[in-house]
C-alpha positions in Angstrom: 67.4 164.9 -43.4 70.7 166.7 -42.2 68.3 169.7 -41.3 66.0 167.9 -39.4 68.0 168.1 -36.2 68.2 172.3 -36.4 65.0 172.3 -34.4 63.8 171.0 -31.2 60.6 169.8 -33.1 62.8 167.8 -35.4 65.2 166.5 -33.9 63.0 165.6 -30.6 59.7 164.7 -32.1 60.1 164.4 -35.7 63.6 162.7 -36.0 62.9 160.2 -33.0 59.6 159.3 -34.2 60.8 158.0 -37.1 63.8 156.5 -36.0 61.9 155.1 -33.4 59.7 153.5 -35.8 63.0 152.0 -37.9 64.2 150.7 -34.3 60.6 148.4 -33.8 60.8 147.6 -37.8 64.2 146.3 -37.4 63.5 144.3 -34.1 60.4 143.0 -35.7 62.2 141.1 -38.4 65.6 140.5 -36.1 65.1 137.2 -36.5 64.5 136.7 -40.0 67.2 138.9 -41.0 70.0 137.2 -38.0 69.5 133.9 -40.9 71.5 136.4 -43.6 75.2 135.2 -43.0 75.9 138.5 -45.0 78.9 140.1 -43.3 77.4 143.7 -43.2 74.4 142.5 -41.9 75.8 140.2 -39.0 77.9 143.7 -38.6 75.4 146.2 -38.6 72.3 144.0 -36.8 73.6 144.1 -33.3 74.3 147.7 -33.1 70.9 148.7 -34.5 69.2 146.6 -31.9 71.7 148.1 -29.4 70.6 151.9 -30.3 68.1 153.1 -27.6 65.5 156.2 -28.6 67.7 157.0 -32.0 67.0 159.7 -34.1 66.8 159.2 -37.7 70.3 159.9 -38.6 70.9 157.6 -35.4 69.8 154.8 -37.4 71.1 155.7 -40.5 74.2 156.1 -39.3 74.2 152.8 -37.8 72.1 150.2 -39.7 71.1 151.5 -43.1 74.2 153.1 -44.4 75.5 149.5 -43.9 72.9 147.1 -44.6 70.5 149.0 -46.7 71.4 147.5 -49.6 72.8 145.9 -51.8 77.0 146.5 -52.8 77.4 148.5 -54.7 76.6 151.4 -53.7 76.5 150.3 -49.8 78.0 150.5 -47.5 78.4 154.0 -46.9 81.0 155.6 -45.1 78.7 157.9 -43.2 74.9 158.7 -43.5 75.8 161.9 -44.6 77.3 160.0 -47.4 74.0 157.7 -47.9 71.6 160.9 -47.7 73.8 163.0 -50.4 73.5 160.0 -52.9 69.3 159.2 -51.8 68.4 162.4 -52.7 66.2 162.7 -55.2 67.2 166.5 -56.2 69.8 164.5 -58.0 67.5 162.9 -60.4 65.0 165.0 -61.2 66.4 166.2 -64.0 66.7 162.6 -65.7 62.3 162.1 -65.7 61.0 161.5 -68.3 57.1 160.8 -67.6 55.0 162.9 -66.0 55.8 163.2 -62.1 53.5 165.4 -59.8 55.6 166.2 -56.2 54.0 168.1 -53.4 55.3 169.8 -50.3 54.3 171.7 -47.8 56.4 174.4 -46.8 56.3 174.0 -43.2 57.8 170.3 -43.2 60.2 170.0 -40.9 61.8 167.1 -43.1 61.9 168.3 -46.3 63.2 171.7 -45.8 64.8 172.7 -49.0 62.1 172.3 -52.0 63.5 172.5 -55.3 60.7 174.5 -57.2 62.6 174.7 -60.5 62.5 171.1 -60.9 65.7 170.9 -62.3 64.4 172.5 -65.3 62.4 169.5 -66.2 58.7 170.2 -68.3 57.8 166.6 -67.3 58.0 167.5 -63.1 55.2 169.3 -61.4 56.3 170.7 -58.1 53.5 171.9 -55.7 54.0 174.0 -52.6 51.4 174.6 -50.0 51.5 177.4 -47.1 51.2 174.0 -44.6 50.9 170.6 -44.0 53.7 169.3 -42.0 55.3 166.4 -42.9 52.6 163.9 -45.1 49.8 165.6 -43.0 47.8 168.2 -44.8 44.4 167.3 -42.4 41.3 168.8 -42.9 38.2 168.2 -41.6 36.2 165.1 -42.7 32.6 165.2 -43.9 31.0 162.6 -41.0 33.6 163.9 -38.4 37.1 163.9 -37.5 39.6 164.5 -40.0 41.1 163.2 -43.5 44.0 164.2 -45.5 43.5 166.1 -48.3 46.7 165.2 -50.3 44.4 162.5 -52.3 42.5 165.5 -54.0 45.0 167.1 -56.1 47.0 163.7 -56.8 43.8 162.8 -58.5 43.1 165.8 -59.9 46.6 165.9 -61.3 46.0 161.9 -62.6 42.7 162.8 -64.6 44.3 165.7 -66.5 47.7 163.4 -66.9 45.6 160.8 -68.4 43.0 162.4 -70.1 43.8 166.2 -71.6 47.4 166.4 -71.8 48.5 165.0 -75.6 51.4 163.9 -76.0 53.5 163.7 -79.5 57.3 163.3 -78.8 59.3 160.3 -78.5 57.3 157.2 -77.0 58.6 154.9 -74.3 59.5 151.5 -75.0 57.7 148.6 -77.2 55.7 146.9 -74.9 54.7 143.3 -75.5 52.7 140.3 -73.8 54.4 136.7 -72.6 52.5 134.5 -70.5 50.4 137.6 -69.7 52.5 140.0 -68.6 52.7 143.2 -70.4 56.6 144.2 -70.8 58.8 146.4 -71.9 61.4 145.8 -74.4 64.7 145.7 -72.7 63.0 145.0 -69.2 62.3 141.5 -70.1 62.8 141.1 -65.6 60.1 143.1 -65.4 56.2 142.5 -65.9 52.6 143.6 -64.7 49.6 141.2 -65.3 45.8 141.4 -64.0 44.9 139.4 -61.6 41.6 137.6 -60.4 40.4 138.8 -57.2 41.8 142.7 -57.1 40.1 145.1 -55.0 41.5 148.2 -52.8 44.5 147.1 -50.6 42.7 148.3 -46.6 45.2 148.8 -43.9 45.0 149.8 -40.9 48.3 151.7 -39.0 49.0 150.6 -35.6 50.8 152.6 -33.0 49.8 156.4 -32.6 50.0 159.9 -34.3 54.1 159.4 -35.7 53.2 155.5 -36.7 53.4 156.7 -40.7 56.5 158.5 -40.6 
C-alpha cells in the first residue's frame, strides 16, 4: 500500500478508487456507527466524513488506523504503522493448511510478491505476466468478459482435496453440540448446515473500481 502512490495510475486511479469506495462505505453506515459512544470512534468519525476524494492511505490514515478495530492493537499511530502490522508477509510462515495466493505481476497494489513463501511447503504462490489488481479478464464464452481467477482456484481445490495425502500431524479434535461441528479449544467457534443453502448472487453497484 505504501507503494501505491509511486505512480500516477496508483495514486490517481487506483488509490482514490478505493478510498473513494471506503469514503461512501463509511457515510453509508454514519449513522449506525455515530450510536457507538466509543471514544475513538466519536474521534475518528467526523474526520473521515470530512475527507474529500482521499486516497487510500487518506483514509487509513484518518479512520481506520483509529477505529478499525478493536484495542489492542488499535489505534495506530500512523497508517504506516497499521500497514507494517496488516501485512500478511508477516504470517506466512506460521500456515499450517494448505493456502493457494495468486498475483499478478503488474498490480499496482501488491507490488512486492513474496515468491519464497516464507519457506513454507504448505503456501502456494502463483505469479502471472498480468492481471492488474483482482482483474485477470478474459473473454467470456456468450460475450463480454469474465475473470479467469476462478479456474486455477478450483483447479488448485480439487487436487487439495482429492490427490494430495496427507500423513503428519492432524488439526484439532473436532466434535458436534447442538449441531455444530467444533474444534477442540475453539469451543466460540462452529459451522452447521443449514436448510435452504444455495449460491450467495450479488450484484456490484457503482462502475469499473466498485470491487476494489
Amino acid at each position: 500500500m505504501i507503494r501505491l502512490n509511486n505512480s500516477i495510475t496508483g495514486r490517481y486511479i487506483y488509490s482514490q478508487s478505493m478510498g473513494g469506495n471506503l469514503l461512501a462505505i463509511l457515510k453509508r453506515h454514519a449513522d449506525e456507527l455515530s450510536k457507538y459512544q466509543d471514544e475513538r470512534i466519536a474521534e475518528a468519525l467526523p474526520k473521515g466524513l470530512a475527507l474529500k476524494s482521499p486516497t487510500m492511505e487518506d483514509f487509513d490514515d484518518t479512520f481506520t488506523r483509529v477505529a478499525g478495530g478493536s484495542s489492542p492493537p488499535f489505534p495506530f499511530a500512523s497508517a504506516i504503522d497499521y500497514y507494517n502490522w496488516a501485512s500478511s508477509h508477516k504470517v506466512l510462515g506460521d500456515i499450517r493448511i494448505p493456502f493457494l495466493a495468486i498475483n499478478a505481476a503488474d498490480d499496482p497494489v501488491v507490488r512486492d510478491v513474496p515468491m519464497d513463501a516464507a519457506g513454507n511447503g504448505w503456501v502456494t504462490m502463483a505469479l502471472s505476466r498480468g492481471g492488474g489488481h483482482l482483474g485477470w479478464f478474459e473473454p467470456a464464452p456468450t460475450g463480454g468478459v469474465q475473470r479467469w481467477i476462478k479456474k486455477p482456484v478450483l483447479e488448485w481445490l480439487k487436487i487439495t482435496g482429492e490427490q494430495i495425502v496427507y500423513s503428519g500431524e492432524r488439526g484439532p479434535e473436532l466434535y458436534e453440540l447442538d449441531g455444530f461441528l467444533k474444534e477442540r479449544g475453539r469451543d466460540h467457534l462452529g459451522i452447521k448446515e443449514i436448510d435452504g443453502g444455495g449460491p450467495v448472487l450479488a450484484k456490484a453497484k457503482g462502475g469499473l473500481f466498485q470491487g476494489l
